[in-house]
ChimeraX commands (.cxc) that place a marker at each C-alpha (Angstrom):
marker #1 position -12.55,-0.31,-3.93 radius 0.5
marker #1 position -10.16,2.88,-4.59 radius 0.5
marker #1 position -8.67,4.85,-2.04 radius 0.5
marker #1 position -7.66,8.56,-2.93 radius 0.5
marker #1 position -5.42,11.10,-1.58 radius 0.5
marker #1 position -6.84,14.06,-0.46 radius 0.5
marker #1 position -3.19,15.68,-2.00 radius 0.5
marker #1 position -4.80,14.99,-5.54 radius 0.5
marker #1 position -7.63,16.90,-5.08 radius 0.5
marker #1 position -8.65,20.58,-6.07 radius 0.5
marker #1 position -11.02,23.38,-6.76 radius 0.5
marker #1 position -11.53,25.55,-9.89 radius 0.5
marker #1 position -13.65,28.68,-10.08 radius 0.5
marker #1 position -15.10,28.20,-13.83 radius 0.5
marker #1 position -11.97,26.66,-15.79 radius 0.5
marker #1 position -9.59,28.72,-13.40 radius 0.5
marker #1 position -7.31,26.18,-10.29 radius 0.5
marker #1 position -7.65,27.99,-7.02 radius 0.5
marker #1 position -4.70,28.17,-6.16 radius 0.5
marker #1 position -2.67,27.37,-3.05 radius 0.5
marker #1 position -5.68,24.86,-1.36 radius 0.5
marker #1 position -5.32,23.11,1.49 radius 0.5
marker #1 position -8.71,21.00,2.07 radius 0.5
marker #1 position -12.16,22.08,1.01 radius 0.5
marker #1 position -15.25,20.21,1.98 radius 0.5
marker #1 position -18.38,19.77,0.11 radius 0.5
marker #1 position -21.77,18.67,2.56 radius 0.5
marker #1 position -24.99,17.90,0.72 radius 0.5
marker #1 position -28.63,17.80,3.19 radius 0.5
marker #1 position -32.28,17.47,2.28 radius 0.5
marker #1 position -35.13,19.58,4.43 radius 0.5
marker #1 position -37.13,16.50,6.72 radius 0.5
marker #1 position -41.24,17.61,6.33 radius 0.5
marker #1 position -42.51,16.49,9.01 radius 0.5
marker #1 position -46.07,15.35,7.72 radius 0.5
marker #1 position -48.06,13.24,10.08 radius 0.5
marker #1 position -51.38,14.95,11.84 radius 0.5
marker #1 position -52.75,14.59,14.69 radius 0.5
marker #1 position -54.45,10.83,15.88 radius 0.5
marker #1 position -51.21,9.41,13.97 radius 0.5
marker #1 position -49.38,7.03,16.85 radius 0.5
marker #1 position -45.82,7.93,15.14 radius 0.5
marker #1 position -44.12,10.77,12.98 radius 0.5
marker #1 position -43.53,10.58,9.35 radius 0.5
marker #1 position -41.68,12.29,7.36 radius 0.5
marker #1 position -40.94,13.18,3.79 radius 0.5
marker #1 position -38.22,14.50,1.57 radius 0.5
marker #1 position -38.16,18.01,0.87 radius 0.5
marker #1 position -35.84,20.29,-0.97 radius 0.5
marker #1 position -31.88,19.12,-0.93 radius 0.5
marker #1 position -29.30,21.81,-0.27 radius 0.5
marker #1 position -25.12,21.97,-0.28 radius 0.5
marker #1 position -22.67,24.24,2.00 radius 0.5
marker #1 position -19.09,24.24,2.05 radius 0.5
marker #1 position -15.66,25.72,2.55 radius 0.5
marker #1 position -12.50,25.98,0.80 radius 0.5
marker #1 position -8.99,26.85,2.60 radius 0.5
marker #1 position -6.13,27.97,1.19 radius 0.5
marker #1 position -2.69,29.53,1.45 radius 0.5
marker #1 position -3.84,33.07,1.20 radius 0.5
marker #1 position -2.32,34.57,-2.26 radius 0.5
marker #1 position -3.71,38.04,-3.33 radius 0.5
marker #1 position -2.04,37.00,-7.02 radius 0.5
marker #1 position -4.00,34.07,-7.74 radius 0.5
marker #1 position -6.56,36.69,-9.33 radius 0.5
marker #1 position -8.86,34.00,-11.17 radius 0.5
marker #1 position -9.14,32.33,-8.48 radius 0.5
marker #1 position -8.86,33.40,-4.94 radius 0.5
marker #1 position -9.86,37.02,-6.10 radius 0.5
marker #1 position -12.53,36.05,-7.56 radius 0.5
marker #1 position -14.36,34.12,-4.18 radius 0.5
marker #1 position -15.77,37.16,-2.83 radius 0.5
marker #1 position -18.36,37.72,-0.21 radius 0.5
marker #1 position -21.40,37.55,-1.68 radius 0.5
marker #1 position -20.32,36.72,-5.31 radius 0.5
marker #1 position -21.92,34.24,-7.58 radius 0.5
marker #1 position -19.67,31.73,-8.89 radius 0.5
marker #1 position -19.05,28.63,-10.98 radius 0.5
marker #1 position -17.37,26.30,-8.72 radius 0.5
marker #1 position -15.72,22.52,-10.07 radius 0.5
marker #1 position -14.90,20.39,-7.16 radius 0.5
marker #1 position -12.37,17.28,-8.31 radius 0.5
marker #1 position -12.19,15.81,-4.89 radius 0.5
marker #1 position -10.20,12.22,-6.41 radius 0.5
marker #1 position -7.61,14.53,-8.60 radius 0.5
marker #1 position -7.59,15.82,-11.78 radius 0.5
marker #1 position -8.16,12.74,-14.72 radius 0.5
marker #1 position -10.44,11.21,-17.00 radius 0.5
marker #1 position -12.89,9.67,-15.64 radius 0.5
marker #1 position -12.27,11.00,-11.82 radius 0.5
marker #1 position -15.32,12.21,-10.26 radius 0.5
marker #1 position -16.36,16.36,-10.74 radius 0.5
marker #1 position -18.57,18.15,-9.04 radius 0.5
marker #1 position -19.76,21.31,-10.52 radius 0.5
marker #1 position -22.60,23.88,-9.32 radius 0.5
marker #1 position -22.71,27.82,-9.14 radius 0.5
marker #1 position -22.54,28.81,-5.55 radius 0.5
marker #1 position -22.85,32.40,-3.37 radius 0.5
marker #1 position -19.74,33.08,-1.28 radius 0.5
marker #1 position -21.10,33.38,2.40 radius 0.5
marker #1 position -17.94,34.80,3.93 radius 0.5
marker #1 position -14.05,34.69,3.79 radius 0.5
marker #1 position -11.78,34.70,6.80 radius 0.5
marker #1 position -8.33,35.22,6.94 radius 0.5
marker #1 position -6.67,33.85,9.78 radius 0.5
marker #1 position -2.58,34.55,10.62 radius 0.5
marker #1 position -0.44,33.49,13.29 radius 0.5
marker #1 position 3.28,33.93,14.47 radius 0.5
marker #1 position 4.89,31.01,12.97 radius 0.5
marker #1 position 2.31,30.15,10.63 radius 0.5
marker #1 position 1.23,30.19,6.92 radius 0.5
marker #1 position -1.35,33.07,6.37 radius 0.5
marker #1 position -4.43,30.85,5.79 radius 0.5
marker #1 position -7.97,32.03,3.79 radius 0.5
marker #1 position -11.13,30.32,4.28 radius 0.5
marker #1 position -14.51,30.84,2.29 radius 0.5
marker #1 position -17.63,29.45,2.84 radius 0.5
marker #1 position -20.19,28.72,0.32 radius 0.5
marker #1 position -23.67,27.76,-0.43 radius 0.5
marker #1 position -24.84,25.94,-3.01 radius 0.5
marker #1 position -27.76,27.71,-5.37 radius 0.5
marker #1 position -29.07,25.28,-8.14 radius 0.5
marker #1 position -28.31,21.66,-8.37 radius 0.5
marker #1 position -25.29,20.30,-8.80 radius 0.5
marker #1 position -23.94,17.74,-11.56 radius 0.5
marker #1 position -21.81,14.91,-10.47 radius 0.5
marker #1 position -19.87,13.06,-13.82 radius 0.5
marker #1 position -16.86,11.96,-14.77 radius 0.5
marker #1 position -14.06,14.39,-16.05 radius 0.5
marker #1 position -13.75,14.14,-19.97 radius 0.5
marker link #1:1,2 radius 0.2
marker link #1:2,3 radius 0.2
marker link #1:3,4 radius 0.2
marker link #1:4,5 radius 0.2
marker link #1:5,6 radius 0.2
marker link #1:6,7 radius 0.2
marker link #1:7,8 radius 0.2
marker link #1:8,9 radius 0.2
marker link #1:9,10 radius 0.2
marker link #1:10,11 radius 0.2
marker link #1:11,12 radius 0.2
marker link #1:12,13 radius 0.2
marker link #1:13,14 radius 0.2
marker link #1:14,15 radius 0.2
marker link #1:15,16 radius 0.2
marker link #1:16,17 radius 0.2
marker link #1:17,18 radius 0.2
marker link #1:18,19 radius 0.2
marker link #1:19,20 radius 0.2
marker link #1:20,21 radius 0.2
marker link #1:21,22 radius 0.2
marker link #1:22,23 radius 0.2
marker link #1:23,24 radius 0.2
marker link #1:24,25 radius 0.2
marker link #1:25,26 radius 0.2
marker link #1:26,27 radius 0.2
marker link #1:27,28 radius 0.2
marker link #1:28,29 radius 0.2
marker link #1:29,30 radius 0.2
marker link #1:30,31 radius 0.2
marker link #1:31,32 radius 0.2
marker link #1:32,33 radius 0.2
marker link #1:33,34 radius 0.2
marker link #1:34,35 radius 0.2
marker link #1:35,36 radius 0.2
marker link #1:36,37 radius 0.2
marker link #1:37,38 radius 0.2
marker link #1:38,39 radius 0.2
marker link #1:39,40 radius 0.2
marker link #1:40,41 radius 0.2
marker link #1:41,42 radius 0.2
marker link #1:42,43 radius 0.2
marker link #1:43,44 radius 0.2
marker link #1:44,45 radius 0.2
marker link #1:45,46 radius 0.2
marker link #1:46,47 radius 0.2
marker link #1:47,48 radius 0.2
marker link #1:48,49 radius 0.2
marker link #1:49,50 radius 0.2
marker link #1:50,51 radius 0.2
marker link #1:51,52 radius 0.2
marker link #1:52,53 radius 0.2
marker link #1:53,54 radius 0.2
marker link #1:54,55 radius 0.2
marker link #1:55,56 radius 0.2
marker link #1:56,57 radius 0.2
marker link #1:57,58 radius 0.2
marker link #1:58,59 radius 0.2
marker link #1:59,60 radius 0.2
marker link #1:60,61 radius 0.2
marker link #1:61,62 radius 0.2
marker link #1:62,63 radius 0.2
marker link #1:63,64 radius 0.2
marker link #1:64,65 radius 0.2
marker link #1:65,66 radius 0.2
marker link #1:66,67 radius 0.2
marker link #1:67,68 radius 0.2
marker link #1:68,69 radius 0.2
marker link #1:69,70 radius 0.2
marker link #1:70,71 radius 0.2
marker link #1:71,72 radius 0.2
marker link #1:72,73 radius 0.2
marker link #1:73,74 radius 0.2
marker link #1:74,75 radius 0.2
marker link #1:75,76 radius 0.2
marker link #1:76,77 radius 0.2
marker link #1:77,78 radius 0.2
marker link #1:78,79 radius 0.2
marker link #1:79,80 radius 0.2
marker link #1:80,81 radius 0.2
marker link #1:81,82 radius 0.2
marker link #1:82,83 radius 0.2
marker link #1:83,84 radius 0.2
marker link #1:84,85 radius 0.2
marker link #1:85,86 radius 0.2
marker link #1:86,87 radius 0.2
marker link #1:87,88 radius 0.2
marker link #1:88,89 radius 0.2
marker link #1:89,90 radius 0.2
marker link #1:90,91 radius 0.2
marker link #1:91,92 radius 0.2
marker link #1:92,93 radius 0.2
marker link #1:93,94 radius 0.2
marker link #1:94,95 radius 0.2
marker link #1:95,96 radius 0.2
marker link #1:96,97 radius 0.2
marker link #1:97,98 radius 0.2
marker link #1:98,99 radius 0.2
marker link #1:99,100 radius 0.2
marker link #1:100,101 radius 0.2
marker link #1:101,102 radius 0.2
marker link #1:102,103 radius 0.2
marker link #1:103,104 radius 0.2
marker link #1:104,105 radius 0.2
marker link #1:105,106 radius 0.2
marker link #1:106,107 radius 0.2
marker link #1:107,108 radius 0.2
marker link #1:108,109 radius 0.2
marker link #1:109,110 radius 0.2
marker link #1:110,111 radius 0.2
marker link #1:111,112 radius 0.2
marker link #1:112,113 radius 0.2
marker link #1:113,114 radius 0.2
marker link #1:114,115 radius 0.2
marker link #1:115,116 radius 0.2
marker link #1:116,117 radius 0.2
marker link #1:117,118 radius 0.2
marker link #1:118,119 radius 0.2
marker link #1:119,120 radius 0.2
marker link #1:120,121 radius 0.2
marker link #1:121,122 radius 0.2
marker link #1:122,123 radius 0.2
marker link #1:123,124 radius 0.2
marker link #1:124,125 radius 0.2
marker link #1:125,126 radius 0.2
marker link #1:126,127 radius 0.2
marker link #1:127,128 radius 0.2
marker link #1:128,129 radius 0.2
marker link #1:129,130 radius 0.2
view
C-alpha cells in the first residue's frame, strides 16, 4: 500500500499550476431518495444523483495570472486535481467546476492566505497521468 505526501500534490486550472497552494480538498456525495411508502415497517433508500464541492488555499499571489486570476467568483473552469504528485501513472482528477466564492484572509504575522470554493458541474474523470 503507498503512502503520499500531501507536499507532492497540486492543482492546475486547464494545463496552467496554481500557484503558491497550500492544501485543497476534493469531497464527492450522492443525493439518498428516500423511497419507501407508507405500510413499509423500515425506510429504503436509493441512489440518486452524485455531486463534488471543494476548496483550494493558497499563498495569495495577484501574478500567478493563469492560475489564481483566473478562479473567480462565479467562473467556469477546467480544474486537474493531482492529489499523489505530478507523474505517470499518479492519480488525476479532472472536471470543470463554478467558483462559489474566494476569501482572502490576512493576519499580523502571517502569510496573506486565498481560499476558493468550488462546485463540481459534470462528472469528473479519475485516470492515471500520461
Amino acid at each position: 500500500m503507498a503512502t503520499y505526501h500531501g507536499n507532492d500534490g497540486s492543482v492546475l486550472v486547464g494545463a496552467n499550476a496554481v500557484g503558491e497552494v497550500v492544501s485543497f480538498s476534493y469531497n464527492e456525495s450522492a443525493n439518498i431518495i428516500r423511497d419507501d411508502a407508507m405500510g413499509d415497517a423500515d425506510e429504503t433508500n436509493i441512489a440518486g444523483k452524485n455531486s463534488a464541492t471543494g476548496s483550494i488555499t493558497a499563498h495569495f499571489d495577484s501574478g500567478d495570472t493563469d492560475g489564481q486570476v483566473e478562479l473567480t467568483a462565479g467562473s467556469s473552469v477546467s480544474l486537474v486535481l493531482h492529489p499523489e504528485g505530478t507523474g505517470t501513472g499518479l492519480t488525476e482528477l479532472s472536471f470543470t467546476a463554478i467558483v462559489s466564492s474566494r476569501a482572502i484572509t490576512v493576519e499580523h504575522e502571517g502569510i496573506v492566505q486565498v481560499q476558493f470554493d468550488f462546485t463540481r458541474t459534470g462528472a469528473t474523470t479519475e485516470g492515471d497521468q500520461s
